[in-house]
VEXLOVEX-700652 format. One record per residue: residue in one letter; y, z, x of N, C-alpha, C in turn; residue number from 0. Coordinates in steps of 0.001 Angstrom, whole numbers. Layout:
BEGIN
+--------+---------+---------+---------+---------+---------+---------+---------+---------+---------+-----+
: residu :      nv :      nw :      nu :     cav :     caw :     cau :      cv :      cw :      cu : num :
+--------+---------+---------+---------+---------+---------+---------+---------+---------+---------+-----+
:      A :       Y :       Z :       X :       Y :       Z :       X :       Y :       Z :       X : NUM :
...
+--------+---------+---------+---------+---------+---------+---------+---------+---------+---------+-----+
END
This chain:
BEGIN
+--------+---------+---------+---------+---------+---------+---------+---------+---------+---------+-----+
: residu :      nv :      nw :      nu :     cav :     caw :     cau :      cv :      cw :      cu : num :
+--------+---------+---------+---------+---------+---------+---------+---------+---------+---------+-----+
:      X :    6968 :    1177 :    7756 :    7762 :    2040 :    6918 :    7977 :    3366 :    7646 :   0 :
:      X :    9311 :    3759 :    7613 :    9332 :    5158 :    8460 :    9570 :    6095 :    7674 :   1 :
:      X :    9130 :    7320 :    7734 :    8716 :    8731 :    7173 :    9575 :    9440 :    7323 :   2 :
:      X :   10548 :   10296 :    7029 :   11238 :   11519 :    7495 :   10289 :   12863 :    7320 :   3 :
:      X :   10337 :   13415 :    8420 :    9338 :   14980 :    7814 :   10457 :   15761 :    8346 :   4 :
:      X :   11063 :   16656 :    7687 :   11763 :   17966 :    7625 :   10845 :   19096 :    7905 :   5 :
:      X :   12232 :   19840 :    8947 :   11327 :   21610 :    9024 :   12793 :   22304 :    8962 :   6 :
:      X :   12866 :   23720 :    9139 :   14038 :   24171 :    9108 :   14762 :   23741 :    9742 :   7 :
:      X :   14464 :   23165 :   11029 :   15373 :   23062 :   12009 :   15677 :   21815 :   12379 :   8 :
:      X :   14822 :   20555 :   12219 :   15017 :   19271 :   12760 :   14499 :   18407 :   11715 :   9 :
:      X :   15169 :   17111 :   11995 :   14557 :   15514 :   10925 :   14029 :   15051 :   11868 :  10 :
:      X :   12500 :   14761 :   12042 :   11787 :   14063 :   12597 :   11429 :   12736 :   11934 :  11 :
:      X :   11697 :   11765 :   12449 :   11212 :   10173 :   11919 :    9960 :   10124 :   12510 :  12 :
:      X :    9284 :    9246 :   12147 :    7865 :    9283 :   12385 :    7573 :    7583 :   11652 :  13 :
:      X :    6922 :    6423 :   12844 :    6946 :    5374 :   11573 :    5316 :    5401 :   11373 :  14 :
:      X :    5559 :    4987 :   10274 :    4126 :    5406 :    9357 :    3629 :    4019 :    9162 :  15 :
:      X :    3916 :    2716 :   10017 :    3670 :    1653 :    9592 :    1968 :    1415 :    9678 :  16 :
:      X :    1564 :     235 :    9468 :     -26 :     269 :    9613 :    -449 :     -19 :   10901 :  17 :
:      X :     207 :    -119 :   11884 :    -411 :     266 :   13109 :    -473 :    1918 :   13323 :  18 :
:      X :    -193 :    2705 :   12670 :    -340 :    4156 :   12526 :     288 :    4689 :   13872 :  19 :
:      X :    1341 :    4398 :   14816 :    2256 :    4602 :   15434 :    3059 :    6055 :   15523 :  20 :
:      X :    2832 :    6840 :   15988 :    3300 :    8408 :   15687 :    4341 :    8383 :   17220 :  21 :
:      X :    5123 :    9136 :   17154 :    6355 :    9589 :   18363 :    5856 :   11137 :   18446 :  22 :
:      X :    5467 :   11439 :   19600 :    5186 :   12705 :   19897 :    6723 :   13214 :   20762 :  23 :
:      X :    7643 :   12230 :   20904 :    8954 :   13450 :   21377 :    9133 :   14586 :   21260 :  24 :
:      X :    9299 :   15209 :   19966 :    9673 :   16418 :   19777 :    8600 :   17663 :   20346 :  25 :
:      X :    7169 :   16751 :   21052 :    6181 :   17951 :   21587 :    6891 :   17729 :   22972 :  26 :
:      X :    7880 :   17793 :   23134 :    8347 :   17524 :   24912 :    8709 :   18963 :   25380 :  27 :
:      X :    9027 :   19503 :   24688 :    9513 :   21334 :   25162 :    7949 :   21834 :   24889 :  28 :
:      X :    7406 :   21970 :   23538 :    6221 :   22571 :   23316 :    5126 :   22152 :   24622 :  29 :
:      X :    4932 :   21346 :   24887 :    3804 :   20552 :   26004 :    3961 :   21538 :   27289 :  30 :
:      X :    5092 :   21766 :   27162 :    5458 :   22394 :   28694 :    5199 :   23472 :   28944 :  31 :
:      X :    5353 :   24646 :   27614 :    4851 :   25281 :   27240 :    3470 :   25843 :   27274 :  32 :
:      X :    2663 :   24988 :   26219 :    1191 :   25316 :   25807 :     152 :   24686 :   26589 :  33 :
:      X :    1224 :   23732 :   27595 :      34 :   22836 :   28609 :    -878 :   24288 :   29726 :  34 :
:      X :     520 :   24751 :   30043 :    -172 :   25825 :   31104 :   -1582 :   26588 :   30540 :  35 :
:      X :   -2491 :   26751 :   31544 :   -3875 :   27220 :   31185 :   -4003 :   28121 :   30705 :  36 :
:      X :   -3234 :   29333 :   30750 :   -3525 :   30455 :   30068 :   -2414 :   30605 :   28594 :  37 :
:      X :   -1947 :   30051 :   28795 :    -834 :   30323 :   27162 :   -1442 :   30322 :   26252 :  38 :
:      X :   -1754 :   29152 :   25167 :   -2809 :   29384 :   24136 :   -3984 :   30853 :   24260 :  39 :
:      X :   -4365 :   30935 :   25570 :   -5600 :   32177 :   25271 :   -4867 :   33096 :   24945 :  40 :
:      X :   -3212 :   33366 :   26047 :   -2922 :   34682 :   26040 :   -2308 :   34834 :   24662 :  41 :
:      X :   -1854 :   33952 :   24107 :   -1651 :   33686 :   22550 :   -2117 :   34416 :   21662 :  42 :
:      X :   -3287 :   33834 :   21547 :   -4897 :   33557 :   20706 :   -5205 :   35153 :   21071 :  43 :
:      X :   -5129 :   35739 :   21966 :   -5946 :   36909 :   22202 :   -5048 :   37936 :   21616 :  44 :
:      X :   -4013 :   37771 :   21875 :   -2723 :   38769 :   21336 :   -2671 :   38645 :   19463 :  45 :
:      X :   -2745 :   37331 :   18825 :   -3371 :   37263 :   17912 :   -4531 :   38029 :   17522 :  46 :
:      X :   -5430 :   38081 :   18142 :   -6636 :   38490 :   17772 :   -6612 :   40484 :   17222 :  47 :
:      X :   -5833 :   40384 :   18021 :   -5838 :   41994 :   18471 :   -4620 :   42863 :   17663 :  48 :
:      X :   -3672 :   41841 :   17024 :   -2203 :   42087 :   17210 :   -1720 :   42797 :   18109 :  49 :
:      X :   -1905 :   43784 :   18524 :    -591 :   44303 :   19620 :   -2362 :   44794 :   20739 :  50 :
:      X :   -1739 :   44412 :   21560 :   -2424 :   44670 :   23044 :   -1133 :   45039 :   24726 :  51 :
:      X :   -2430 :   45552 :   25243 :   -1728 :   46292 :   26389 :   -1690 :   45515 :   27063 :  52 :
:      X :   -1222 :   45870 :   28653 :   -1451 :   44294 :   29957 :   -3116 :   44841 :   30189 :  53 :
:      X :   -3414 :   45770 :   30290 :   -4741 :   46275 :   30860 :   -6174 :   45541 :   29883 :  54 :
:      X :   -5920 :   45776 :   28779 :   -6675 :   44757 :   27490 :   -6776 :   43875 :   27682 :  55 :
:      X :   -5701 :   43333 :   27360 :   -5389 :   41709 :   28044 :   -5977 :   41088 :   29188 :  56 :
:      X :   -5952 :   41760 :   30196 :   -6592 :   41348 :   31819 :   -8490 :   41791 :   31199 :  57 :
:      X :   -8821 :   42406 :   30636 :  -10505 :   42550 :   30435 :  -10278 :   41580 :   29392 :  58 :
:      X :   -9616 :   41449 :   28970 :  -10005 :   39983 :   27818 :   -9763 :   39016 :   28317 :  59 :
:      X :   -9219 :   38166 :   28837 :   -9509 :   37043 :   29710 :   -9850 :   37148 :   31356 :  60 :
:      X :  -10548 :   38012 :   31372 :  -11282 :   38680 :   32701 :  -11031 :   37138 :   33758 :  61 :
:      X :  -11160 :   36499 :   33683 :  -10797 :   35836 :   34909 :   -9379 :   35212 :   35461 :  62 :
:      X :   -8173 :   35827 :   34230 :   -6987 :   35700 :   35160 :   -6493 :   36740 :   36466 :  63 :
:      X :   -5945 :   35976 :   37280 :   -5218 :   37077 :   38115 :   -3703 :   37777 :   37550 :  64 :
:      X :   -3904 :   39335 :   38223 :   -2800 :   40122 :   37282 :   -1619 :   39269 :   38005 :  65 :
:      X :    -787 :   38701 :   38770 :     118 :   37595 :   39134 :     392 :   37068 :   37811 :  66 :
:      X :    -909 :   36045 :   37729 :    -659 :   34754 :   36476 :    -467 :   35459 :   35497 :  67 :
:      X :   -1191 :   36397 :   34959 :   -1266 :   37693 :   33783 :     442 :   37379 :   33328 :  68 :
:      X :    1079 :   38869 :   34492 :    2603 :   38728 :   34547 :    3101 :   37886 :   34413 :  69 :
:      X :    3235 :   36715 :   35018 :    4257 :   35236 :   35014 :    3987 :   34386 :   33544 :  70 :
:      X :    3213 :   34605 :   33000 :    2722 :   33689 :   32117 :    3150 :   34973 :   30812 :  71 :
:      X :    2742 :   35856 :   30860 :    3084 :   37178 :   30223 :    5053 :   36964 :   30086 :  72 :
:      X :    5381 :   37062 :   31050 :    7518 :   36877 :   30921 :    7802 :   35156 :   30055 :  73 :
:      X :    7138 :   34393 :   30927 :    7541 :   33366 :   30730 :    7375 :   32860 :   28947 :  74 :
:      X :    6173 :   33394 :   28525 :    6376 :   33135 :   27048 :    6702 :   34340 :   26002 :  75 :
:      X :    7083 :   35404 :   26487 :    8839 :   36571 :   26473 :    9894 :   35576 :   26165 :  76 :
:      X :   10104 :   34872 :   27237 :   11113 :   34204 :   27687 :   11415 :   33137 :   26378 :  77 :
:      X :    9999 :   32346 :   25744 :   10344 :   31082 :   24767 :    9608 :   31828 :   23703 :  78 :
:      X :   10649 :   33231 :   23436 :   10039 :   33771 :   22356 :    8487 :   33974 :   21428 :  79 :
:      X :    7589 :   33445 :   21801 :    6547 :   33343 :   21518 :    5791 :   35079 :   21622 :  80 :
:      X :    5514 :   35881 :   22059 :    5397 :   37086 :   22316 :    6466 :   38266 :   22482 :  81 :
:      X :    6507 :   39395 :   22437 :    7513 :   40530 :   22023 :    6916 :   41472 :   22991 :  82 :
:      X :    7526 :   41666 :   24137 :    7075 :   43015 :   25073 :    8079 :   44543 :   24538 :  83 :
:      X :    6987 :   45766 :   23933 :    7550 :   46522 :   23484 :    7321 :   47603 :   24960 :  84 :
:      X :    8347 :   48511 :   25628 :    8249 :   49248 :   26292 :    8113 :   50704 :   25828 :  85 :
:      X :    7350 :   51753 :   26282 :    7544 :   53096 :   25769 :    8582 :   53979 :   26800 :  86 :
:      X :    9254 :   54874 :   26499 :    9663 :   55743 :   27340 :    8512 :   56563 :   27712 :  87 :
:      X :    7144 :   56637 :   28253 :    6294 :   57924 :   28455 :    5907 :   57734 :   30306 :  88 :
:      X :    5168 :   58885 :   30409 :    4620 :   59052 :   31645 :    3193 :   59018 :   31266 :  89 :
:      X :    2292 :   58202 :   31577 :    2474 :   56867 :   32207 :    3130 :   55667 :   31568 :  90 :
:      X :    4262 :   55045 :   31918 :    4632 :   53786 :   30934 :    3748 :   52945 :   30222 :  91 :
:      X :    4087 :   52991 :   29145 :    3466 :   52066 :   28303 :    3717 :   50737 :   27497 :  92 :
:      X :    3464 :   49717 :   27814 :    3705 :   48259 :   27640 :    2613 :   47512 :   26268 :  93 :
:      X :    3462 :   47131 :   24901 :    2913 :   47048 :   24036 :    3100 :   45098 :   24236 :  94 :
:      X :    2370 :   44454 :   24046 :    2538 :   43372 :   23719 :    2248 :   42534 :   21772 :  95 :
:      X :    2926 :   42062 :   21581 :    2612 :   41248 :   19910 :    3541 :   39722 :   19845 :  96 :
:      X :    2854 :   38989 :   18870 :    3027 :   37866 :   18812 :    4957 :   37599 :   17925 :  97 :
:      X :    5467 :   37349 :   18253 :    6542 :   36982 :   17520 :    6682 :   35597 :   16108 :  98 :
:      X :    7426 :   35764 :   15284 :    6936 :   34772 :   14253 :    6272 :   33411 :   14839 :  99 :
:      X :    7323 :   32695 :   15842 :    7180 :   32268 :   16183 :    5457 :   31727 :   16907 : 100 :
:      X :    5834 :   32514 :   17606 :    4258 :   32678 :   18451 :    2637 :   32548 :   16852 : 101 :
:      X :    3232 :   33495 :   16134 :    2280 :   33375 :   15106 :    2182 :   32093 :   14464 : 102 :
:      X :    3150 :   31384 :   14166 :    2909 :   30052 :   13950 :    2419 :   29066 :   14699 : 103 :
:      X :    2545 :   29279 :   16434 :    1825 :   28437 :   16796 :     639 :   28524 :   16734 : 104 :
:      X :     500 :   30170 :   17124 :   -1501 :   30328 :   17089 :   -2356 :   29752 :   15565 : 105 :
:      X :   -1277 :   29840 :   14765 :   -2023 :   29295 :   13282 :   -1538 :   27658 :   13651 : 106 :
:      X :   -1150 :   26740 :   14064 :    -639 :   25432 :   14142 :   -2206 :   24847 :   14865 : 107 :
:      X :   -2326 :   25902 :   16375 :   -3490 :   25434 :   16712 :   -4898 :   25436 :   15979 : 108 :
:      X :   -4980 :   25957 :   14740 :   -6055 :   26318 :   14348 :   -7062 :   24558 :   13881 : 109 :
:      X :   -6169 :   24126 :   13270 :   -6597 :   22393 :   12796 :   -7499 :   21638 :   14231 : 110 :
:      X :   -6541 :   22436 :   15418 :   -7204 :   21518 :   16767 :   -8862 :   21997 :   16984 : 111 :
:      X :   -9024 :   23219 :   16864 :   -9967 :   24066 :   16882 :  -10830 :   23698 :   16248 : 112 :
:      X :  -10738 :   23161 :   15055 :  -11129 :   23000 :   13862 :  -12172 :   21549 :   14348 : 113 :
:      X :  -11164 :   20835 :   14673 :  -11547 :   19095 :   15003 :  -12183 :   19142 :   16536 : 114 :
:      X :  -12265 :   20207 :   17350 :  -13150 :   20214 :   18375 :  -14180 :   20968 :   17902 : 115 :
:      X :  -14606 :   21815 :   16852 :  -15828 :   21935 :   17042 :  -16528 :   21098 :   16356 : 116 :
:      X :  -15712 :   20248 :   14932 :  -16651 :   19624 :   14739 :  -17114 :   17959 :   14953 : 117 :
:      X :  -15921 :   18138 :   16579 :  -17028 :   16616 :   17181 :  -18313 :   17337 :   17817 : 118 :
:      X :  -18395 :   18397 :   18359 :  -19682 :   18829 :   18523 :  -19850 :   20339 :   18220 : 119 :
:      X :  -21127 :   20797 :   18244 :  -21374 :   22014 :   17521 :  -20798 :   22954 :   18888 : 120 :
:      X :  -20327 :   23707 :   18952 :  -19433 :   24546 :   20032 :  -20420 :   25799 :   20108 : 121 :
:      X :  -20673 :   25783 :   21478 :  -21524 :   27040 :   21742 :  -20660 :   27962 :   22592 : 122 :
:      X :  -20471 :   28733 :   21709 :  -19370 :   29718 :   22636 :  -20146 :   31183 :   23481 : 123 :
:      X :  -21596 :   31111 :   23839 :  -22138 :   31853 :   24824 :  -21345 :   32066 :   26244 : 124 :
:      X :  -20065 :   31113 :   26562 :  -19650 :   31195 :   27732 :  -18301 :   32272 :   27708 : 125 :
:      X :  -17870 :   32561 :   26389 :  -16672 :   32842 :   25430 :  -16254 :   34901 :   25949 : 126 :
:      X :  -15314 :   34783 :   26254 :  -14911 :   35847 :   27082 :  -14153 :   36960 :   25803 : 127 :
:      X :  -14050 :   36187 :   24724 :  -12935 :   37142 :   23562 :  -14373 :   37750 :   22922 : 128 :
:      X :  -13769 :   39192 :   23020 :  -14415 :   40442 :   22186 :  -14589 :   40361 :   21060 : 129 :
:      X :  -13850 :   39477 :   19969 :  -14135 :   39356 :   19006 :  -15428 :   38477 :   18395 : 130 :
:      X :  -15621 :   37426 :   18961 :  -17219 :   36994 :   19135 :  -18257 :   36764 :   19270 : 131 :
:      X :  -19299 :   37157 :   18669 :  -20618 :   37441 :   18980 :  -21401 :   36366 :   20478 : 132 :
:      X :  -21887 :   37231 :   21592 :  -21757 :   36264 :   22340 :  -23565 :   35360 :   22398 : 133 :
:      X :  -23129 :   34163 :   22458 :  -24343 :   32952 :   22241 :  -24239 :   32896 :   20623 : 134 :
:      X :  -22925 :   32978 :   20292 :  -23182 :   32582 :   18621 :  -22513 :   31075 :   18605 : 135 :
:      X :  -23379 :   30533 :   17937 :  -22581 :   28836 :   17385 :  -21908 :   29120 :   16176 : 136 :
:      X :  -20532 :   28542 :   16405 :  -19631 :   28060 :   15462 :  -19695 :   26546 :   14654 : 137 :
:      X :  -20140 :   26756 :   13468 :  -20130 :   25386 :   12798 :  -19371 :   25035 :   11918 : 138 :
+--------+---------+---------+---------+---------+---------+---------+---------+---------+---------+-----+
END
């Protein structure tokens, strides 16, 4: 039996038969996207914070290089997902925030999050975001 699921923008079919058969097509742009290693964090962290600087940003995921920072920084500019606000001042100032968009994905990922910690208890002692107590388990 096939399913229609509606969103604003597209009719996705989906057959729902009892081999439980799902079409992941429509993740063919998104994949390309959120596959790259730092997207989701730089996401997730910009989330966290709502509006952050590039300088924040680089001590919050302390082990990107400012290169990847930048490229990964335009490139999801680019698929709307983030909003680079510029200041006119001396020294320039570069505001970063999540765009609706972007906010929906960081809340979309939350279910995944959800279902990895609880195949196992997640010890996030290794966990680089400021917002987390560090060696605290999430259950």
């Amino acid at each position: 039996m096939d399913k229609d699921i509606y969103n604003s923008n597209t009719k996705i079919k989906t057959n729902t038969n009892d081999e439980g058969i799902i079409c992941l097509c429509p993740l063919d742009g998104i994949i390309d996207i959120i596959s790259k290693k730092w997207a989701l964090l730089i996401i997730n962290e910009i989330g966290n914070h709502q509006r952050l600087r590039y300088n924040v940003l680089m001590k919050e995921l302390q082990k990107i290089s400012p290169k990847t920072l930048a490229d990964m920084l335009k490139e999801l500019e680019r698929y709307d997902l983030i909003k680079r606000e510029s200041f006119n001042e001396i020294p320039p100032r570069v505001v970063y925030t999540l765009t609706s968009d972007g906010e929906e994905l960081r809340k979309a990922i939350i279910p995944l999050l959800q279902w990895a910690i609880a195949k196992k208890g997640t010890v996030v002692a290794h966990c680089t975001c400021s917002k987390i107590e560090k060696g605290k388990i999430i259950n």
